[in-house]
N, C-alpha and C positions, 0 to 999 in steps of 0.2 A: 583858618583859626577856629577852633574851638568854642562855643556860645554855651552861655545860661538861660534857661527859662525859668522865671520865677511865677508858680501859678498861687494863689492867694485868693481866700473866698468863705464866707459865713458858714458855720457847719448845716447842712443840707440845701447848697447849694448845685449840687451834682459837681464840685470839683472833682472829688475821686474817680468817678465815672467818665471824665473829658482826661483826664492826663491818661488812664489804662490805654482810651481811644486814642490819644495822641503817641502813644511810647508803640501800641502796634501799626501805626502809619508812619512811623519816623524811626525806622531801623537804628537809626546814629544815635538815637538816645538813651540815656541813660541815668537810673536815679540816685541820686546823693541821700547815700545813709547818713541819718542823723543820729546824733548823740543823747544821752539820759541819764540821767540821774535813778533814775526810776527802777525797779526788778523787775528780768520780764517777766512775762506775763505769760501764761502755756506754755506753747513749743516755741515760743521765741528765741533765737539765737543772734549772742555776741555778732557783728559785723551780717547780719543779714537784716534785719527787722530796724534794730540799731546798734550801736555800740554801746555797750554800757558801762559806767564807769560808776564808782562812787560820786557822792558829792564833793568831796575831798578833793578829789582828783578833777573834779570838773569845774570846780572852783581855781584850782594853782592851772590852771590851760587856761583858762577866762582870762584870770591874770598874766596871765605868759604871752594873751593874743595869739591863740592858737585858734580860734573862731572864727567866723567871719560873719557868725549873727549866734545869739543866743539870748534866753529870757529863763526868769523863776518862776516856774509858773504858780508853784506855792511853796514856803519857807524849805529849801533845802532840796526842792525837784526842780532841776533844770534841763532843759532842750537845748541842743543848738547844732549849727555846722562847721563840722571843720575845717579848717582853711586847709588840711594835708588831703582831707580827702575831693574836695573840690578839686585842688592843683593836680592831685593823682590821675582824676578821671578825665581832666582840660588833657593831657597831659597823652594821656591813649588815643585822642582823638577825637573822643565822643563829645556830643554835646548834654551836657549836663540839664536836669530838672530836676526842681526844689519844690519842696510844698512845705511853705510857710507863711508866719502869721504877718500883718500888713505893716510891723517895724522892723522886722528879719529881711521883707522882702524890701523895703526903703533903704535898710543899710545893704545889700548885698548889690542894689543901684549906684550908691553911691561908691563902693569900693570898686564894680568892673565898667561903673557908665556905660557907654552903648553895646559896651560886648553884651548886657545881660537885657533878658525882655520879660518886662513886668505885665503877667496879665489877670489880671480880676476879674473871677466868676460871679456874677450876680443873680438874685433870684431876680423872678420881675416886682416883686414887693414884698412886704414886711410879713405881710397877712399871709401870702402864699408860701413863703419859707414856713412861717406857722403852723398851714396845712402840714404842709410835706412832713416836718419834724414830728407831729402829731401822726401821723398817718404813718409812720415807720413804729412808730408801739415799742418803742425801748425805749424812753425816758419819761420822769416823770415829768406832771404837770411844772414844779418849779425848775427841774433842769431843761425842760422847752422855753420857761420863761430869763432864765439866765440866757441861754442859747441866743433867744430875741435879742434881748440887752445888749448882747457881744456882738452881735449882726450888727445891730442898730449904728453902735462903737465905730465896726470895720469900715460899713459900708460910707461913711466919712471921708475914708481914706479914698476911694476909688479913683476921683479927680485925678489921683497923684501916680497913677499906674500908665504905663504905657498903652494898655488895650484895655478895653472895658469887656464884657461880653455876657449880654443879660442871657440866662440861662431860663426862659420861658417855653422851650419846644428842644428836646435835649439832640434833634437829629437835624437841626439849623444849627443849636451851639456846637456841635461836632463839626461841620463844614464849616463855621467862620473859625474855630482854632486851629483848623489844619489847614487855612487859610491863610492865617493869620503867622504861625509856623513856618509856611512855604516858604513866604518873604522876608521872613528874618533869617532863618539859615542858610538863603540862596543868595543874602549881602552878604564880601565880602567881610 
């Protein structure tokens, strides 16, 4: 049977950099496009980057429970996943990976319970998330401190995750998530 991975982590935590590393050690995976509200953006394309819909339209699916997590992230932009395209790619075989935020990944727990594996990427501190964010030179001084804020928020949640994994040495966090990976796709 077919598994979810639900990865969940404060923006520069190296989440993005541990799922690329996980999806090429784990051939059977596969990632769940998410939905938006939002226009893309460059070369982005319908059904590769996300789906895009209006807010119109992404509101009457919210209401219809066509989701199976979704948020506003500001008045009339919403995220979220589909419950058609999850069932789609359960459905091929593959084992599905989501990257979402720490009450997308609570609800998509409690809709597949143990079929799905909740893992939180953590920095080793508050300070050193700070570093890193600050040391990549794209955001301003108060979008680093928003950033902190929303860490601060997540990292709350973590308790509540089925795997923790302090992201302090990024070529240890890579062997405990494919680690960590092995033995939940290798239950039945």
């Amino acid at each position: 049977m077919s598994k979810l991975i639900v990865f969940c982590a404060p923006s520069g935590s190296g989440k993005s950099t541990l799922i690329a590393h996980a999806m090429r050690e784990f051939p059977r995976l596969t990632f769940s496009v998410s939905a938006t509200s939002r226009p893309p953006r460059g070369q982005e394309r319908d059904g590769v980057e996300y789906y895009f819909l209006s807010s119109d339209e992404m509101r009457r699916r919210i209401d219809a429970g066509e989701f199976i997590e979704w948020c506003e992230v500001y008045p009339g932009r919403y995220y979220g996943t589909l419950r058609s395209e999850v069932d789609r790619l359960l459905a091929s075989g593959k084992d599905v990976v989501l990257d979402l935020d720490v009450i997308g990944a609570e609800n998509v727990k409690k809709l597949y319970g143990e079929r799905a594996l909740t893992i939180f990427i953590q920095p080793p501190s508050v300070a050193e998330l700070r570093r890193r964010l600050e040391q990549r030179g794209t955001d301003s001084p108060e979008v680093i401190q928003t950033r902190i804020e929303r860490a601060e928020y997540e990292l709350g949640f973590a308790p509540r995750f089925d795997r923790r994994i302090v992201n302090d040495d990024l070529e240890t966090a890579k062997r405990e998530v494919a680690s960590t990976l092995h033995q939940f796709l290798s239950l039945p």
